[in-house]
Each structure stands twice: as C-alpha cells, then as structure tokens.
C-alpha positions in Angstrom: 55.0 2.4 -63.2 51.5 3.1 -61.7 48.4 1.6 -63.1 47.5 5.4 -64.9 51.0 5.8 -65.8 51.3 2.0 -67.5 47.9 2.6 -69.1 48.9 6.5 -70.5 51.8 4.7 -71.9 49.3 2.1 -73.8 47.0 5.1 -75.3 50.4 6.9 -76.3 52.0 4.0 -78.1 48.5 2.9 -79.8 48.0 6.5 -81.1 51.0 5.8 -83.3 50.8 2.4 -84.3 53.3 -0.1 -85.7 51.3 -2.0 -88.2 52.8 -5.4 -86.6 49.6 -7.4 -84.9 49.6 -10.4 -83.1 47.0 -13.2 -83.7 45.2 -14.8 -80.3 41.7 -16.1 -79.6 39.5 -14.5 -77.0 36.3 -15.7 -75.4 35.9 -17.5 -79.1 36.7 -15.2 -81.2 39.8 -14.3 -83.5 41.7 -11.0 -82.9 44.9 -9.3 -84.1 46.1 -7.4 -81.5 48.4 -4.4 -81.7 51.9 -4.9 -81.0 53.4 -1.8 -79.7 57.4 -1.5 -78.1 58.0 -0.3 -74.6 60.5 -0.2 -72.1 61.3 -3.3 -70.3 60.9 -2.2 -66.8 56.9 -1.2 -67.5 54.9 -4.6 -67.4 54.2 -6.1 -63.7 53.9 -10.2 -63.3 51.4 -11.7 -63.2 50.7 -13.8 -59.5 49.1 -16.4 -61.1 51.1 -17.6 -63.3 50.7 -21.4 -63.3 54.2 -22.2 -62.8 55.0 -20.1 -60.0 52.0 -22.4 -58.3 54.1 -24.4 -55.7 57.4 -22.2 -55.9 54.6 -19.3 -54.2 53.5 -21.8 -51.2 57.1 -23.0 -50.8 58.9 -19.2 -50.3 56.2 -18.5 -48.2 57.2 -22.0 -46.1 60.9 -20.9 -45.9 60.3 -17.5 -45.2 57.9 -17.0 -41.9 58.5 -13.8 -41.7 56.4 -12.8 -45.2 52.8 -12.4 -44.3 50.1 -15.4 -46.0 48.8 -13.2 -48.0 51.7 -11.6 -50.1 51.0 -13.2 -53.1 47.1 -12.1 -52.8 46.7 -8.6 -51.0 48.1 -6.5 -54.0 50.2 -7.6 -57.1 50.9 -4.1 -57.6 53.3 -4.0 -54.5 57.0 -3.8 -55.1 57.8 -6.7 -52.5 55.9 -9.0 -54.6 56.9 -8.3 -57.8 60.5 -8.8 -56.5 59.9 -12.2 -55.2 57.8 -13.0 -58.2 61.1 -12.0 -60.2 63.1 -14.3 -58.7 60.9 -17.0 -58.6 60.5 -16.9 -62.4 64.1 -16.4 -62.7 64.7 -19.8 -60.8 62.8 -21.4 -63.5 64.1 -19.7 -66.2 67.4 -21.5 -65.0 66.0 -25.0 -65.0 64.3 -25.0 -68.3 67.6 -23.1 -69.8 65.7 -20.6 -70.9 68.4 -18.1 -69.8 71.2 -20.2 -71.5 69.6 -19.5 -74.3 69.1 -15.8 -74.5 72.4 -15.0 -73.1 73.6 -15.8 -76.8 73.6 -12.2 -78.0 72.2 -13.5 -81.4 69.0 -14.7 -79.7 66.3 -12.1 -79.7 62.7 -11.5 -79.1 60.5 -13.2 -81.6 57.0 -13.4 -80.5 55.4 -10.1 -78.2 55.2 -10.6 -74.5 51.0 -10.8 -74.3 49.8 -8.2 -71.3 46.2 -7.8 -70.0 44.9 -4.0 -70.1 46.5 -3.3 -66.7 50.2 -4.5 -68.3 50.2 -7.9 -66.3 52.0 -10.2 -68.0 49.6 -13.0 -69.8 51.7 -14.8 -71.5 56.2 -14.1 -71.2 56.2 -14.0 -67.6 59.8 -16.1 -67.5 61.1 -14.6 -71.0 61.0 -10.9 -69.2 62.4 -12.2 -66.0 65.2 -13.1 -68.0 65.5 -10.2 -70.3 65.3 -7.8 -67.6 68.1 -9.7 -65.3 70.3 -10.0 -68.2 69.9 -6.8 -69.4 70.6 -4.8 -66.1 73.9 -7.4 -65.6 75.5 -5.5 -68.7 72.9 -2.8 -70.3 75.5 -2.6 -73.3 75.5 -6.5 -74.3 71.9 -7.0 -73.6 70.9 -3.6 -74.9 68.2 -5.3 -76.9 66.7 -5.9 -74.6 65.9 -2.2 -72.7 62.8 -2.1 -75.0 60.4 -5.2 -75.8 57.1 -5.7 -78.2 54.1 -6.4 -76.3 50.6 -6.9 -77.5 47.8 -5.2 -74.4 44.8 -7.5 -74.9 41.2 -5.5 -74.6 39.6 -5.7 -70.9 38.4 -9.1 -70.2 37.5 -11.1 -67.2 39.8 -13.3 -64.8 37.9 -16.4 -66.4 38.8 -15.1 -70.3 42.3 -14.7 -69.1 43.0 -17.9 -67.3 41.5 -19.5 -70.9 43.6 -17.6 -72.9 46.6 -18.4 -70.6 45.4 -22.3 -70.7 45.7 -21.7 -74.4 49.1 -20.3 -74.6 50.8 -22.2 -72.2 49.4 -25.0 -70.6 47.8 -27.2 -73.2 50.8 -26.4 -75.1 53.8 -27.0 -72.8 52.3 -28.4 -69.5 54.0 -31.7 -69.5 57.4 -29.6 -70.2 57.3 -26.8 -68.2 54.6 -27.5 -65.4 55.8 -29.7 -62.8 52.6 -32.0 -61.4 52.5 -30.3 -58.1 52.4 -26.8 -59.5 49.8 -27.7 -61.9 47.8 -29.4 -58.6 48.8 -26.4 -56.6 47.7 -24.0 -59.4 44.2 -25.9 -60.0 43.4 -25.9 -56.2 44.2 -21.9 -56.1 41.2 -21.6 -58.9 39.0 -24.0 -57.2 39.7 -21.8 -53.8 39.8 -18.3 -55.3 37.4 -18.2 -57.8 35.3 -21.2 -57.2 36.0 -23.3 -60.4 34.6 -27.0 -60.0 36.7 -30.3 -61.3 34.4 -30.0 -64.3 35.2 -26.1 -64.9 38.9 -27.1 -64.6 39.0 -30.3 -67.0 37.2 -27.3 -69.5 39.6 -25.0 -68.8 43.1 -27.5 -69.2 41.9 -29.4 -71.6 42.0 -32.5 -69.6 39.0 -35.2 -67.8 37.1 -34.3 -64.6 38.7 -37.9 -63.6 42.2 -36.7 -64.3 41.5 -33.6 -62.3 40.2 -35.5 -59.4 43.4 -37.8 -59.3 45.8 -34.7 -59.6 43.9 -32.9 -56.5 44.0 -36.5 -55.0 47.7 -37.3 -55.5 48.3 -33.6 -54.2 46.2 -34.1 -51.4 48.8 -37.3 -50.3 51.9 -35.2 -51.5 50.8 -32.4 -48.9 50.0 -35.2 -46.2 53.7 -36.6 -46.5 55.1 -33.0 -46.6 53.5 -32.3 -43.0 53.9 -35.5 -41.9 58.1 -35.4 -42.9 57.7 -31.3 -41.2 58.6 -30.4 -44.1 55.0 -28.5 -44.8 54.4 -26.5 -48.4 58.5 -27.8 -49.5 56.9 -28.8 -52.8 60.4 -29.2 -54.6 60.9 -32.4 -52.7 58.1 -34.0 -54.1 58.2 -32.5 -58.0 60.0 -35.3 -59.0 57.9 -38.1 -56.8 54.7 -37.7 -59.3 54.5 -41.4 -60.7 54.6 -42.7 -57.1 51.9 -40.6 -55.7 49.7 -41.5 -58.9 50.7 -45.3 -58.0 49.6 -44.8 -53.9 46.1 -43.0 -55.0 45.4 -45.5 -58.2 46.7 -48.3 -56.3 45.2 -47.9 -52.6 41.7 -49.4 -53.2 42.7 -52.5 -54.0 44.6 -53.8 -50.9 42.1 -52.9 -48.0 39.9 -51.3 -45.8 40.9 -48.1 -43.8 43.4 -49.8 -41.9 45.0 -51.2 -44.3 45.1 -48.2 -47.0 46.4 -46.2 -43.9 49.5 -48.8 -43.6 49.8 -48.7 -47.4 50.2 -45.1 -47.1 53.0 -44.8 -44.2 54.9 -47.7 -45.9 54.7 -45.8 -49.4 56.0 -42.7 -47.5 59.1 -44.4 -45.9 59.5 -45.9 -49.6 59.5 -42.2 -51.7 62.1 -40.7 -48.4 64.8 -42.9 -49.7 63.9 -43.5 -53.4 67.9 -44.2 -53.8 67.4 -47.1 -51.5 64.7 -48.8 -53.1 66.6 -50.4 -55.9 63.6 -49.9 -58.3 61.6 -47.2 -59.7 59.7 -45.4 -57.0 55.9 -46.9 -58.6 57.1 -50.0 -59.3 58.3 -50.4 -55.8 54.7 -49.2 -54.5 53.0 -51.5 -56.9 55.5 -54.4 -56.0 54.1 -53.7 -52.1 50.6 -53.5 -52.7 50.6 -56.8 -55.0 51.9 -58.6 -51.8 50.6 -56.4 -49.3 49.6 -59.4 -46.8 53.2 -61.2 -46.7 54.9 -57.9 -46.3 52.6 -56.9 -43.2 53.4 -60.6 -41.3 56.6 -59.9 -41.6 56.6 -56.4 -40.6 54.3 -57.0 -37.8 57.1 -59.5 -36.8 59.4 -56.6 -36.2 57.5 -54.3 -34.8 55.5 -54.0 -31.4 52.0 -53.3 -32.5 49.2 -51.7 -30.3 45.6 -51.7 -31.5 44.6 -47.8 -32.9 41.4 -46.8 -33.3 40.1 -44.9 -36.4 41.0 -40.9 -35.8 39.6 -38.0 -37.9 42.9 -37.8 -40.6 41.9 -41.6 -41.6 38.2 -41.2 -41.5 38.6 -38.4 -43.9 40.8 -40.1 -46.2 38.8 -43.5 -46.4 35.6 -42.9 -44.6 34.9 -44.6 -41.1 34.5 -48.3 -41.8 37.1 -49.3 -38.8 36.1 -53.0 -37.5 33.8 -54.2 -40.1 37.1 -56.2 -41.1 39.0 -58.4 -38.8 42.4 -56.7 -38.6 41.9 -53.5 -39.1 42.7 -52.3 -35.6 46.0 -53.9 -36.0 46.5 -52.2 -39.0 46.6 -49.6 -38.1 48.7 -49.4 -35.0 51.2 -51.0 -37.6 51.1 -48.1 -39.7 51.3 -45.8 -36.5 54.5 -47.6 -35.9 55.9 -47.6 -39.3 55.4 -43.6 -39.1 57.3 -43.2 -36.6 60.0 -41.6 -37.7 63.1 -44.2 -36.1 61.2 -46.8 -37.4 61.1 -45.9 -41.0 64.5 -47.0 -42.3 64.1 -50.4 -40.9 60.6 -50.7 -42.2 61.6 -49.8 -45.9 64.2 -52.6 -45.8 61.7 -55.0 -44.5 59.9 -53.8 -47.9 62.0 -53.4 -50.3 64.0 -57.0 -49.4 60.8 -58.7 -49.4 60.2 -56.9 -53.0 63.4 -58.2 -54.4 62.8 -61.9 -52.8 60.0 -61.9 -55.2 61.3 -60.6 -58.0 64.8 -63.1 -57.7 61.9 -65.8 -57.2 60.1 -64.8 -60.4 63.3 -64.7 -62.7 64.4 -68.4 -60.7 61.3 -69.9 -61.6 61.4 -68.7 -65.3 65.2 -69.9 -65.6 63.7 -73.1 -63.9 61.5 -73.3 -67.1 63.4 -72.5 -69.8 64.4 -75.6 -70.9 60.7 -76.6 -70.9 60.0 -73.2 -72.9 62.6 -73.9 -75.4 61.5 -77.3 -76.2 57.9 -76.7 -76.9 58.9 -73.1 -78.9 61.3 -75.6 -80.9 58.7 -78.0 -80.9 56.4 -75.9 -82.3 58.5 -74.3 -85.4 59.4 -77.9 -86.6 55.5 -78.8 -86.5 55.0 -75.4 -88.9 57.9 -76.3 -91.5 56.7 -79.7 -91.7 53.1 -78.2 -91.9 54.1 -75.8 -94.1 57.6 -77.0 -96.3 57.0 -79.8 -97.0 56.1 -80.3 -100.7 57.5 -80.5 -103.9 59.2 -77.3 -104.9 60.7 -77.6 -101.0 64.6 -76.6 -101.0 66.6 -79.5 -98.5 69.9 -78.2 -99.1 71.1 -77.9 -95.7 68.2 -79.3 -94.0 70.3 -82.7 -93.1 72.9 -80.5 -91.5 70.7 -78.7 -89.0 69.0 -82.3 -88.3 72.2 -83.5 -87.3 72.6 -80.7 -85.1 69.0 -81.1 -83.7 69.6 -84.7 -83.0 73.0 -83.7 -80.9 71.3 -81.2 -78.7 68.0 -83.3 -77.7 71.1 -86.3 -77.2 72.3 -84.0 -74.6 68.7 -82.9 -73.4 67.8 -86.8 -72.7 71.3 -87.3 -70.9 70.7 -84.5 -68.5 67.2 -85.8 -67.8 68.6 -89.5 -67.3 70.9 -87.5 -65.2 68.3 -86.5 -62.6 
C-alpha cells in the first residue's frame, strides 16, 4: 500500500465508524481514538522501534552487502520492511510471543496503535507475528487477515517517540528491551534528532546519571566488539550488561589511565570466557579491581612488558594524565600485552586463580574463627538469660539438663586448647 492508498483507506473506514475507541495520552492530553478494522498486509513498521535498536546495526554487520543507510533512506521501501519483518519476527520467538498466538484461541485484544501515515506505534512484533502465521495457513489463522487499529492524529517525531516511551518502554523495558538495544536506541535519538541525556532521562522515565552510564557502558561494549572483530555483533554482549555496568562503575577507583586501560583489557579477557570464570561475570570484575595491585605483580611476572605511551583511544577514555603516576607507562604496555589476543587465555587464568586464592583464603580464615565466633555468640545468649530469666516466676525445668551439656562441650573446648 502507498502512502495515498493507506491514507484513502483511513478516510474510508472513519467515514463509517465502529463506535469502539481506544484510550491514549498525547502531548498531555487524553484522547479516544477510533478503532477502525483493516486488512493485515496495510500498516508499514515502524524503523525505530526500540527493540529492533541493536538487531538493525548487527544485520547491517553481517550483511556488507546492504548499504549504511537502509534502515534511514526510506521506510517506505520494500527491502526494508522485509528485513524489519524478520527482525521483529526473531524477537517475537525469544519473548514467546509467537507461542502464544499460535493457540487458535488467542486473539487480538487491544488495536495495533499507527501514526497518520499507518506506521506502526505501538504492535510492531504482535503484526509480525500475525501476518507470518497467518500466510503459513490463511485458513487456521484466518483471524488474523483483518486487524483493529487505532490511526493517531498527525503529531511530531518527538510526540510519537513519548507516546511510544509510554506504551512500551516505561512499561516493559526491563522485559523486552535488552540494555544494548535500549543504549543503541538512545544514541540513534541523541544522533538523529539531537535529544540531550537530559531530553532522554525525560523521555524514558529514567536519571540523566543513568543515561550517562548506559551510553557509557555501551561505549565499552562497542570497544570490546571492535577490539574481539567482531564490530556492531550486539547479541554477544546482550547478556554481558552487569559486567559492563561493573567495568564503568568500578574503573575510577583502581587507577590512573594506565591502570583503568589494564583494568579494561583484563575485564575483556574475563567477559570472552564467562564459563571459565567460575563466578558471576561482575563479581569476577569486582573481585579484580578490589586486588588490582597483587593481580598485576603477578601478571607482569608472566608477561614481557614494554613501556607504552598514552595514544588517542586511551586519552579519550580517561583524559591524558600518562606519567603523573609512577607506573603508568608500565601499565600500560601490560595491558597492550594482555590484549593481545594469544595472550588472553593465560591472562584470565592468572585472574581468575588469583580471585579464587582469595576467596578459599576468606572462607579459611572464617573457619579458622569459628570456634572463637561461637564461643562469644554463646557467651553472649547466656549473659541475656541470666540478664533477663532470672527471677521469680523463671521456669528451670530442663535448665540442669542443657547445663550439663554446656559443661561437656566447653570440657572438650579446654582439651583441644590444652591440646595445642
């Protein structure tokens, strides 16, 4: 369908109308929209939907052959609207939303919400899924050749992206919107149309800081994407969002450029082989940077290190303070070598070993203790009762009995310590 041809269709249905509405706010105020039925094949996706963020920049990464701007030069294009499809489709799978309406009994409920143009709002995966179920077998998913929509009135990009904030994001985000396609889909507004971090916490619902440490933790993920060649495969990161929170909340406190940049390549070799690091992914990173100077002795032990000067990708990430602290030259040939890409196995052992040293160390030293603990806990609980039971109304039934079994237990408490 055209633009006229979707927009004829509009007028014609709206000339007759259904009496249903549907309630949504727009730029503040409260409207009941039409809701009118069409055929399934007339709305067009929308290409920036949230949740197609990173799956966008990734089929553009596997695909070469698709030109940068396919998802920006015209949404009205078949091409696109094809690879949209599928894209929504893929996520339709993941969140079983396709499970779900392949049950015959499971129908449309609420109208898929379309702008003036019939891009979809609000329902991008629900028609996806409709549409590829219905042409798989018209006759079992005939319910689904025609749909209820509701065409909002023409409003600007900014009112839609609200609205679709509204709808979906604040709603759903933390089920539906994987952190990178929620980074991916905030940097596209801050690019395309110029939104600031404080125009974006507005729009989400969220604070400028958390804004700022999405972008940040993005800015990492896309560093270790290039750095692994593995440029714009967002996928292999979706799942990684704790420890790139940990690297960018963690990295002031263990050093200057230098050292932040060898934080950084030994977080890296630590979220390629999070199987290997026999500990959540964070805790591992927060393990390392709580003894980051022990873990660089001994990695500088095994590994030749040449003195690297500060270069424009670490100047931009910390700022160009190389030399003011003794070490930082070495530093960061370390982390030069860690990076390298041969050396990376060996270097997460060295890590995560040295982690579990200290963790066995930690749980010896309590077990060492416990006897210690035990006695002044018990200690303690006697001094209340006396403190506290003993007066007149005071019931000593069975009081003598668990003296006697005090007495036996510090017996063999003072032989063990004669013992030693």
């Amino acid at each position: 369908w055209t633009k006229a041809s979707r927009k004829e269709e509009f007028a014609k249905c709206l000339a007759t109308p259904t009496g249903k509405t549907h309630r949504v706010v727009i730029q503040g105020q409260v409207r009941d929209i039409p809701i009118i039925r069409i055929h399934q094949n007339l709305p067009k996706y929308r290409l920036e939907n949230g949740r197609t963020a990173s799956a966008q920049v990734e089929y553009l990464a596997k695909n070469p052959g698709e030109t940068a701007d396919l998802f920006t030069v015209d949404a009205e294009l078949w091409k696109v609207q094809e690879v949209q499809h599928n894209l929504l489709l893929k996520l339709a799978e993941k969140s079983d939303l396709r499970k779900y309406f392949e049950d015959t009994s499971k129908q449309q409920v609420d109208p898929i919400l379309l702008d003036d143009s019939g891009f979809v709002i609000n329902g991008n995966r629900r028609l996806s899924t409709w549409r590829d179920l219905y042409h798989s077998d018209p006759t079992k998913y005939k319910h689904f050749e025609y749909i209820d929509v509701a065409v909002l009135p023409a409003i600007d990009s900014k009112a839609i992206d609200r609205l679709e904030a509204e709808l979906q994001i604040e709603k759903d985000i933390k089920a539906d919107y994987t952190w990178d396609a929620q980074a991916n889909m905030m940097l596209a507004k801050r690019q395309r149309d110029g939104y600031s971090d404080k125009d974006l916490a507005e729009l989400y619902g969220k604070k400028e800081s958390e804004v700022k440490e999405l972008l940040d933790m993005r800015e990492y993920a896309d560093d270790y994407l290039k750095s692994r060649k593995k440029e714009n495969m967002w996928s292999m990161v979706a799942g990684a969002e704790l420890a790139f929170r940990r690297i960018v909340t963690t990295r002031v406190s263990v050093g200057g450029v230098g050292r932040q940049q060898l934080f950084k390549e030994a977080s890296y070799a630590l979220i390629d082989k999070p199987e290997e690091v026999r500990d959540s992914l964070h805790d591992a990173i927060k393990g390392m940077a709580n003894n980051i100077e022990p873990i660089i002795e001994k990695l500088k032990t095994n590994f030749p290190v040449e003195v690297a000067q500060s270069n424009a990708e670490t100047t931009d990430l910390f700022g160009d303070d190389t030399g003011k602290k003794s070490g930082e030259a070495l530093d960061l040939g370390l982390s030069k070598e860690i990076a390298k890409p041969e050396n990376a196995a060996k270097a997460r052992d060295i890590i995560v070993e040295f982690i579990e040293s200290q963790k066995q160390l930690k749980r010896d030293n309590k077990s060492a203790e416990k006897l210690l603990d035990c006695c002044a806990r018990a200690t303690a609980a006697l001094e209340d009762g006396i403190k506290l039971g003993l007066g007149a109304e005071t019931k000593t039934e069975g009081v003598s009995v668990q003296l006697d079994r005090l007495e036996s237990q510090i017996a063999k408490i003072r032989t063990f310590i004669a013992a030693k």
